[in-house]
C-alpha positions in Angstrom: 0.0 0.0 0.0 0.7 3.5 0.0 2.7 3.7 3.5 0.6 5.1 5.8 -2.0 6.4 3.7 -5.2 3.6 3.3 -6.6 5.5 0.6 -4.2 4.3 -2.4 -3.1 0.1 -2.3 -0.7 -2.2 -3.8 0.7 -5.4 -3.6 4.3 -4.5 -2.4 5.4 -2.0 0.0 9.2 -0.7 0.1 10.8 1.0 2.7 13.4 2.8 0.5 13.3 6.2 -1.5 15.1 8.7 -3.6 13.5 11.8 -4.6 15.4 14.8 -6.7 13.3 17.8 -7.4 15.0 19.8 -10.3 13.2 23.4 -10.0 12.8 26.2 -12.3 14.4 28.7 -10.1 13.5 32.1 -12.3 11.5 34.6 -11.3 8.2 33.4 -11.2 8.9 29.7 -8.9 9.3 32.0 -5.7 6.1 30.3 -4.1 6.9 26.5 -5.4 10.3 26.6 -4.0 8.9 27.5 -0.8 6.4 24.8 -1.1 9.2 21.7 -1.9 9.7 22.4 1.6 6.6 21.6 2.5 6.3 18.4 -0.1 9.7 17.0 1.5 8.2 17.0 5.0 4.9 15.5 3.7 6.9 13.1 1.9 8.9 11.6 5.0 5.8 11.5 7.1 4.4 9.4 4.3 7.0 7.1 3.9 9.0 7.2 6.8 8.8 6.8 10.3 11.4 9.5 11.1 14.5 11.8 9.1 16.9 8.7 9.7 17.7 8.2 5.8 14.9 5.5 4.5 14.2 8.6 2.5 16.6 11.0 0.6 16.2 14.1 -0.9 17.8 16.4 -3.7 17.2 19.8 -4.5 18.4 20.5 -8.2 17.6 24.2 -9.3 18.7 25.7 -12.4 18.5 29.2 -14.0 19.2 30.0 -17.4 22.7 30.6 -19.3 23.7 33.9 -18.9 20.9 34.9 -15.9 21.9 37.0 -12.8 24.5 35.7 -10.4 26.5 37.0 -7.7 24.9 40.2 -5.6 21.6 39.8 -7.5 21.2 36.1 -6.4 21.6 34.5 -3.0 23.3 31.3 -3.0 26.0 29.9 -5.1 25.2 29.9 -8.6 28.6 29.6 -10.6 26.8 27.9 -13.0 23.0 27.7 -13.9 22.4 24.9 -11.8 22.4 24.7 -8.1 22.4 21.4 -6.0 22.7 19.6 -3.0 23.2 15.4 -3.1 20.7 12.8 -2.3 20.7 13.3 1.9 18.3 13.7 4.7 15.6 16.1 4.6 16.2 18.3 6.8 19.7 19.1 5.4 17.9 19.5 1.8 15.8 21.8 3.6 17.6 23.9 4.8 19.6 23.8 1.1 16.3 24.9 -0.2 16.6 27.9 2.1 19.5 29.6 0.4 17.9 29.4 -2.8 15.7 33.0 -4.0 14.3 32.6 -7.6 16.0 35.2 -9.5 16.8 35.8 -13.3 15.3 34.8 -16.6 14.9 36.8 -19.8 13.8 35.2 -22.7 10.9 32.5 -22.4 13.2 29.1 -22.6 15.3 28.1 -19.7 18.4 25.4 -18.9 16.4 22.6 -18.7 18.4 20.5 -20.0 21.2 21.1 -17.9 19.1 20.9 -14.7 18.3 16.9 -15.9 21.2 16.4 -17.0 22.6 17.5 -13.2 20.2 15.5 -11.6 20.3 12.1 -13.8 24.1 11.9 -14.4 25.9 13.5 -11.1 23.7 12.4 -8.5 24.7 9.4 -6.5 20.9 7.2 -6.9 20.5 4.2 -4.9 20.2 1.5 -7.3 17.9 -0.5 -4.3 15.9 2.4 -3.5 12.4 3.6 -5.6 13.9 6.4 -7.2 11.7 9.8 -8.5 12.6 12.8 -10.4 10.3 15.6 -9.9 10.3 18.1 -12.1 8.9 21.8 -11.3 8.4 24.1 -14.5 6.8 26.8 -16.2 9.0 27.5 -19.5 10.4 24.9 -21.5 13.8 24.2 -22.6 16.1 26.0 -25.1 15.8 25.1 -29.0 13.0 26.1 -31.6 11.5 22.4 -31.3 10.3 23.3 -27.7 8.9 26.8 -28.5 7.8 29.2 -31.1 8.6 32.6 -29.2 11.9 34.5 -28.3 14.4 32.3 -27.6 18.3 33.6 -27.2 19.8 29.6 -28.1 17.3 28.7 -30.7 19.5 26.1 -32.0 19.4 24.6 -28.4 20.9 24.8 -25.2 24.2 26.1 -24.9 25.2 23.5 -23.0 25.8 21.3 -25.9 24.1 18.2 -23.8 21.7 16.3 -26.2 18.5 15.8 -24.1 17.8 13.1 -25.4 20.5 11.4 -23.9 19.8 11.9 -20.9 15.9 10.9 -21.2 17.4 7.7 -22.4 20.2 7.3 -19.2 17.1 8.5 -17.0 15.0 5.7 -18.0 17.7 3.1 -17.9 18.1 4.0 -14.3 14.6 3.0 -13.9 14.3 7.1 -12.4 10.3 7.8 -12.5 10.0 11.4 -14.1 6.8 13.2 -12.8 6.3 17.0 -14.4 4.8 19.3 -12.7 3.4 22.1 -14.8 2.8 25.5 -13.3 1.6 29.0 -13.5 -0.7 28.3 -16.5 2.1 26.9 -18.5 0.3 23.3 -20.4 0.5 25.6 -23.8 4.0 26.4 -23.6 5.1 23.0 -22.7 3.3 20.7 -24.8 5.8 20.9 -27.4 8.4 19.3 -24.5 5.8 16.9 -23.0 5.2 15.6 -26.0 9.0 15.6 -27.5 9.9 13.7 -23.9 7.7 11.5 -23.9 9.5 9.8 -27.3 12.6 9.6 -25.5 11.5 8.2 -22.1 8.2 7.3 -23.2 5.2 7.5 -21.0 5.4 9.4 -17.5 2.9 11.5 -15.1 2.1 15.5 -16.1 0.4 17.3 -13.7 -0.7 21.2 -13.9 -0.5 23.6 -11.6 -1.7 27.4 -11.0 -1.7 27.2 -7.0 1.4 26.6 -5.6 -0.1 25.1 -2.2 -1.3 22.0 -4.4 2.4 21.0 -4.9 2.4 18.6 -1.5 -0.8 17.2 -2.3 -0.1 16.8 -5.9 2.6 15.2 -5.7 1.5 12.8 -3.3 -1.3 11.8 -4.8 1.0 10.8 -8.2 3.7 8.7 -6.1 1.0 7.2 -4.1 -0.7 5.8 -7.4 2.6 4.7 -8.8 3.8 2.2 -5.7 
């Protein structure tokens, strides 16, 4: 079942997780950022008995090429991503609260390189049930993902073909679950539906209220155990 919740059921329980959440950390995700703090805790009360490790927790943010850094942007941002490894909540926590969402000019942003963080330099637990969660609201660089103003429309700069690491994500048996937000299912279809030929199939959700981030996402892992 879905540990301690006796609304969702399965045949199987396990006692071992990995959760990254790679974050749109522009301007607008001020309130979801604030609210992964909120989803971790819900998460451990869920499927853990205490903060003692059965459940670890990432927080991947990225910008965008070129964004703000230094004075205008608290935390260390050297490059556009940001991260803290898999560890206990409360240390990803209090990660989270260095990070201010900050930057972002044209629509696209460094998707790819906040994946590519999170599936290739991350240290998953091959025996845990591992999740990527992935909290959005502009899609990546490159004019197959949008038609509007784009500073890389050849793709990101990065040079990191995404579909590479859809591929690697999926042969790490890494559940992806997107989380859509701030009315952003028209600007993201083209991704959604790019992605989903790479890692095939995998759980969209959209939101326009950050507060329905914890129970959201919930509701998705509990389905999927």
């Amino acid at each position: 079942m879905c540990i301690r919740d006796s609304h969702y059921t399965t045949d199987h329980v396990l006692d071992k997780f990995n959760f990254a959440f790679v974050t749109d950390c522009t301007g607008s995700m001020s309130p979801y950022i604030e609210n992964t703090k909120n989803t971790i805790n819900a998460l451990v009360r869920k499927f853990s008995s205490d903060d003692t490790g059965a459940c670890l927790f990432s927080f991947v943010g990225y910008r965008d090429h070129d964004a703000p850094s230094g004075a205008n942007a608290k935390g260390s941002w050297s490059d556009v991503v940001n991260a803290c490894p898999l560890q206990q909540a409360q240390n990803t926590i209090q990660f989270i609260n260095t990070i201010t969402a900050d930057g972002g000019g044209d629509g696209p942003e460094a998707v790819v390189d906040g994946l590519n963080y999170a599936v290739n330099n991350l240290t998953w637990d091959s025996s845990s049930k591992k999740y990527l969660i992935h909290i959005l609201d502009a899609p990546p660089h490159g004019k197959e993902f949008s038609h509007g103003y784009d500073d890389y429309p050849r793709g990101c700069p990065c040079g990191i073909p995404y579909a590479d690491v859809l591929t690697r994500m999926k042969e790490q048996d890494i559940t992806y679950i997107v989380i859509r937000c701030n009315n952003s299912v028209d600007s993201l279809r083209q991704m959604i539906s790019i992605y989903n030929k790479h890692y095939g199939d995998f759980n969209t959700v959209s939101l326009n209220d950050a507060k329905q981030l914890e129970f959201k996402t919930l509701e998705i892992i509990c389905k999927d155990i």
